[in-house]
N, C-alpha and C positions, 0 to 999 in steps of 0.2 A: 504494500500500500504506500502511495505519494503523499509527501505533505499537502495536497491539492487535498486528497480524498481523507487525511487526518482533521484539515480544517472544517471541510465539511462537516463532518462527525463530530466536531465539538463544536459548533455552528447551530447546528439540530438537535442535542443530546441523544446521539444515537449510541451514548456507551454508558450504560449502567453504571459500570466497575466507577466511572468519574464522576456519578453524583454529586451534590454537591455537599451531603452528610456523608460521605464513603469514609471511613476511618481509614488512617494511616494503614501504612502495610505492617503487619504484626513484628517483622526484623526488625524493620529499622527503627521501631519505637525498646523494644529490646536491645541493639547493639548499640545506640544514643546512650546509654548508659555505660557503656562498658569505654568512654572516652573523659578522661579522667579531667575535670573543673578545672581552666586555669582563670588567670588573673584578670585577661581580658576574654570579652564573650569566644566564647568557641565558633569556627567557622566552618558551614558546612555547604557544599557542591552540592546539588540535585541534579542528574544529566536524564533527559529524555522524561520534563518533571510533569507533564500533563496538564493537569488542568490544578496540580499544586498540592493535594492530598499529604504528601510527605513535607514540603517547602511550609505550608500552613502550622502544623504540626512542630516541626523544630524549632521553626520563629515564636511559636507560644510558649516555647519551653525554654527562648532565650537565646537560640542561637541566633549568629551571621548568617543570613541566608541567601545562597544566588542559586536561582531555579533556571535552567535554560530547557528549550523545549524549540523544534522549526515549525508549529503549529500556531501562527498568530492567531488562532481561536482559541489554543488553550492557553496561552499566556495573557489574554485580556481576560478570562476568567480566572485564572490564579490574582492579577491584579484588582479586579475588581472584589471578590473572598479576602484579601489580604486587606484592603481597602477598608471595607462592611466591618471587619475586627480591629480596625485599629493594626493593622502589623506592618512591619518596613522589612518589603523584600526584596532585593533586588533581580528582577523577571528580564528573562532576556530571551528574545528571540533569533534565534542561529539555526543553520543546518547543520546537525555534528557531524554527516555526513559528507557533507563538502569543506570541513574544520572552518566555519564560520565562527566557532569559539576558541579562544585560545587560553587551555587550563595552563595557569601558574606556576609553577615548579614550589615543591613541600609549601603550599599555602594553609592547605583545609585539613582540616581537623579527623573531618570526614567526607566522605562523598560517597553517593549513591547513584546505583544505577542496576534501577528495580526494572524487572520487567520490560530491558530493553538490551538488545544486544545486536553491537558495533566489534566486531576482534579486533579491528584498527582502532580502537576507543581505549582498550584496556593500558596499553601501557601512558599514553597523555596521563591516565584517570592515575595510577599508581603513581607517576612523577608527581603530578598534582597534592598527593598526599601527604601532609606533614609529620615529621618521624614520631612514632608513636603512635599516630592518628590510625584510622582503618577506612579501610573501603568495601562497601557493601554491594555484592550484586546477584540478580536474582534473574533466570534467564529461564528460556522453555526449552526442553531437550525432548530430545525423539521416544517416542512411544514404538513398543515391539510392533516391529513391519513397514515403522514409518520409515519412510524417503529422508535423508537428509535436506535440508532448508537453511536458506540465510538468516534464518530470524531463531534459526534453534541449534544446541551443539548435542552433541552423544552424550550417551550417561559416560561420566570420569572427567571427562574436558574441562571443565569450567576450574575444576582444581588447577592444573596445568599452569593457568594463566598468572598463578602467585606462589612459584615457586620461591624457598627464599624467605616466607612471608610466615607470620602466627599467624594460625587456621583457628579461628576461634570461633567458628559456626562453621557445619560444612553438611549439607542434605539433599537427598536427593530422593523426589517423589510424590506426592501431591501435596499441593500447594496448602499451605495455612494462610492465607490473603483467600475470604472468603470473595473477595470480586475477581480470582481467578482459578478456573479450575482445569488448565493445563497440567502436565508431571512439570518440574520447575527442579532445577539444579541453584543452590543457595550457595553462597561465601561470605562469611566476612571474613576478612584478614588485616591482622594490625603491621603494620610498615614498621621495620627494624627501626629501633632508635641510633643515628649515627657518634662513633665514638671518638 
């Protein structure tokens, strides 16, 4: 699917899973935790952020937030939600596809990337990660008989991609994000602290 046909659907609310009560995804409000309080707010990455669900969520709980997404329908709805509560996000819209974003090197604390999968995205998102910090990602993997796809890896792959790295979540098989009920391969991994 084209960001043409993403904007559309969030244009029309043709996606459930994006309501506008859709609770966060159950990791990332679990692995938020496991990212230890410093002195200035914590800053966290949302890549491929929708309509904000995850970006909403960390801002009310205090974080730096920068949500990017190449859907200018779902970024004017993250901004508008962000708006309505009072929160300061910073929403941005890019194609991560054609590196219309350019992540940081060790900025964020953490970064996510739920429910959407770029292979050329992975190492940006890990540079991007500040030591100590983790990166969460949550991807659909192939079901027995399926066909390989761009948008899915094999069960085992998605480890692969953090070699090197503390594995501090690692699952594979149906999804606990009741807004999705694909098999789903999970990571979090925390980025070495450098010495």
């Amino acid at each position: 699917m084209d960001l043409h046909d993403w904007n559309k659907r969030y244009r029309l609310r043709e996606r459930p899973a994006e309501d506008l009560d859709a609770a966060p995804t159950p990791l990332l409000v679990e692995a938020a935790a496991a990212v230890a309080p410093g002195k200035a707010p914590r800053k966290a990455l949302d890549l491929a952020c929708g309509a904000g669900r995850n970006a909403l969520w960390l801002a009310e709980h205090g974080w730096e937030v920068t949500a990017v997404d190449g859907a200018a329908a779902a970024i004017e709805i993250l901004r508008t939600r962000a708006t309505e509560r009072g929160l300061k996000i910073n929403a941005v819209v890019a194609d991560l596809e054609k590196g219309e974003f350019e992540i940081e090197p060790s900025r964020w604390d953490l970064v996510a990337m739920c429910y959407y999968l770029q292979r050329n995205l992975f190492e940006p998102a890990k540079r991007g990660v500040a030591p100590g910090g983790i990166l969460i990602s949550i991807v659909h993997i192939n079901e027995p008989g399926e066909d390989d796809g761009p948008h899915r890896l094999r069960p085992g792959q998605l480890e692969q991609y953090f070699t090197g790295w503390e594995i501090l979540h690692r699952h594979e098989g149906n999804a606990t994000d009741s807004a999705h009920h694909r098999a789903v391969a999970e990571i979090v991994a925390r980025r070495p602290q450098v010495n």
